[in-house]
N, C-alpha and C positions, 0 to 999 in steps of 0.2 A: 305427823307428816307435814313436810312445808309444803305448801302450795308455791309452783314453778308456770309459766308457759312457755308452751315449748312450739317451735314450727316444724310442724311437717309435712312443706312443702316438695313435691318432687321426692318422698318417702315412702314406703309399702308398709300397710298395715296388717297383719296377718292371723285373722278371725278363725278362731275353730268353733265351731258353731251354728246351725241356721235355724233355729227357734227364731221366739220374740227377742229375746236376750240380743240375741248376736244381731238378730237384722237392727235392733234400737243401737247397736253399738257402729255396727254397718254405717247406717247413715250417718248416723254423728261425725264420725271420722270422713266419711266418704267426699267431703266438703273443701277437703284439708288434705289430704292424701291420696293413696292409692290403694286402695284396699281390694284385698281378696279372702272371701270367705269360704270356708271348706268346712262341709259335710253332708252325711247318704241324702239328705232331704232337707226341703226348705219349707218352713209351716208359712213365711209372711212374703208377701209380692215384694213387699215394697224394702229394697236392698240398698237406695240411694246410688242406683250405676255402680256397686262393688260386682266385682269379679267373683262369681260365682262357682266351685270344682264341687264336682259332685262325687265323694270319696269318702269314707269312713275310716278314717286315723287309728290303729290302735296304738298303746304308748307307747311300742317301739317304733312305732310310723315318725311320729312327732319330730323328733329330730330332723328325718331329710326333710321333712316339707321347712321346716326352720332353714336347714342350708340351701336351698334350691331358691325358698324367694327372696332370704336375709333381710328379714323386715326391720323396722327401727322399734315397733313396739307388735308384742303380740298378745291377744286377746283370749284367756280362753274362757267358754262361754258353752261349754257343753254339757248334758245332765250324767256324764259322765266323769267321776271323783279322778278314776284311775289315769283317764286321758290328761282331765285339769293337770293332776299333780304332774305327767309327764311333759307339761306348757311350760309351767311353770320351771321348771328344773332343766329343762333345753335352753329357755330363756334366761335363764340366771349365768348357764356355764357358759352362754356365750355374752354375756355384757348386755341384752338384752332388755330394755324396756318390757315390765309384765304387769297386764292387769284382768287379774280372778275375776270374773264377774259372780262368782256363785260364792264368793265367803262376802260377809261383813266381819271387818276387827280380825283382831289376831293375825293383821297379812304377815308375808316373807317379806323381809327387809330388801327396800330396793323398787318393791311392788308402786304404782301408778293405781290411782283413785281417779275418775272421771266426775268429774264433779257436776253440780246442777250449774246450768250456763247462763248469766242473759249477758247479749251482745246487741251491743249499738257502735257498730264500727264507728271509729275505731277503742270505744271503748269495751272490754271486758269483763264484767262483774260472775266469780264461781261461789258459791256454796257447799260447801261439805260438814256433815253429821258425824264422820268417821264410822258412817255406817250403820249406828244407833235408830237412826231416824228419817228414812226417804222419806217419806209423808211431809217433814216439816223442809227439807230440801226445796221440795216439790212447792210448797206453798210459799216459801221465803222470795223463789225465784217469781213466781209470780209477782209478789209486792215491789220485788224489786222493779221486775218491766216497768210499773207505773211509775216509778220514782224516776228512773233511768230515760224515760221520755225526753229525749232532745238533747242527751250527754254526749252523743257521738257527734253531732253536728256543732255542740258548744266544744267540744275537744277538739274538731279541726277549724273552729274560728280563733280559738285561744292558738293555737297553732299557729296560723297566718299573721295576726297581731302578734304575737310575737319576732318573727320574721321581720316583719315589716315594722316594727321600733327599732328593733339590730341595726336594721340596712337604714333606717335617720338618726343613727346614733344618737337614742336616746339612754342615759346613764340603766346601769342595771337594775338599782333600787328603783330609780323611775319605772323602770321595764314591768319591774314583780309586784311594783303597786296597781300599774293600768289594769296587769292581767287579771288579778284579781279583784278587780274593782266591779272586772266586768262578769268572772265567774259568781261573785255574790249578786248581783244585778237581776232583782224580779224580772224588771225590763225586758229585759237580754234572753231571760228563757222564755218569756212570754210569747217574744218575737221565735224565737227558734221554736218551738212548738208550732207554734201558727205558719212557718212553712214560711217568715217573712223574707226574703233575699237580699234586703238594703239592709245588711246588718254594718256595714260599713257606717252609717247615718246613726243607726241605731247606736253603737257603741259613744261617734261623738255627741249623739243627746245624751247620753248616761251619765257621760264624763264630765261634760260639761267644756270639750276642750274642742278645739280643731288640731288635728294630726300637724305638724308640720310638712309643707312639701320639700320636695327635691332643692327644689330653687329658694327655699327660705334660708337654708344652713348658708349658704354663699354670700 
């Protein structure tokens, strides 16, 4: 499977399911989407604001609820084989985005893996086992958080420095050298960890250079 991301912003996510399963899936999505979750009972409170129908699908159900809300990806997530298979096969005939929450391996071609996530806007780091191994998923994501410490705020500093050598036309090899000068830079995350804000300073200690201003090109 390639690993893709995808936005879905302003999308309907459409959950058959209200166990653990589904509510774990609920949230996740729920952040990012519009999600609505369908079935007779709900075992977890906690649904992340997903839209809740309280209904029992059998597999010829499946389909209208697919054309009624025309989700972009549908989840099925139920202890029910016959329903799954009848998600799966609604979603496929219409172009559908599908992800089985109850098989590992051997999915249908086409199928969506949710993978372990850590995020540090803006950066995104997933893990996947292909199924083999949630346990080591689970623990990878973990190691990663610590590692990951301070990549979201060095990704929109590496960001604005970039920008900001553009706009004083500095050559592009000059460009890809500062940037990097400053992602390798103990300095640089020490400060971004520590929550420091004068990263502007920060970078021309590192560097060893003063920025040119506006008024120096002229």
């Amino acid at each position: 499977m390639i690993p893709l991301l995808h936005d879905f912003t302003d999308a309907t996510i459409l959950v058959f399911g209200g166990g653990p399963v589904g509510a774990r899936k609920a949230r996740r999505f729920a952040r990012e989407a519009d999600v609505i979750v369908v079935s007779p009972e709900f075992s977890d409170a906690d649904f992340g604001g997903a839209e809740r129908c309280r209904a029992a699908p059998d597999p010829d159900d499946v389909p209208d609820w697919i054309e009624r809300t025309a989700p972009a990806l549908t989840v099925a997530a139920t202890d029910d084989d016959a329903v799954n298979d009848a998600v799966v096969a609604a979603a496929q005939e219409r172009g559908i985005l599908v992800n089985r929450a109850d098989r590992a391996g051997g999915r249908e071609p086409g199928s969506v893996v949710v993978p372990a996530t850590v995020r540090e806007d803006p950066v995104v780091v997933s893990v996947a086992t292909g199924g083999t191994a949630p346990a080591l998923s689970k623990y990878l994501r973990q190691e990663l958080e610590a590692t990951l410490d301070g990549a979201g705020a060095m990704a929109t500093l590496c960001g604005e420095l970039r920008a900001e050598l553009k706009a004083r036309d500095v050559a592009p090899a000059r460009r890809r050298e500062l940037v990097t000068d400053v992602v390798n830079s103990p300095a640089v995350w020490t400060a971004l960890r520590n929550g420091d804000p004068n990263t502007r300073q920060v970078i021309e200690d590192v560097l060893g250079e003063k920025l040119p201003s506006a008024g120096d090109r002229s």
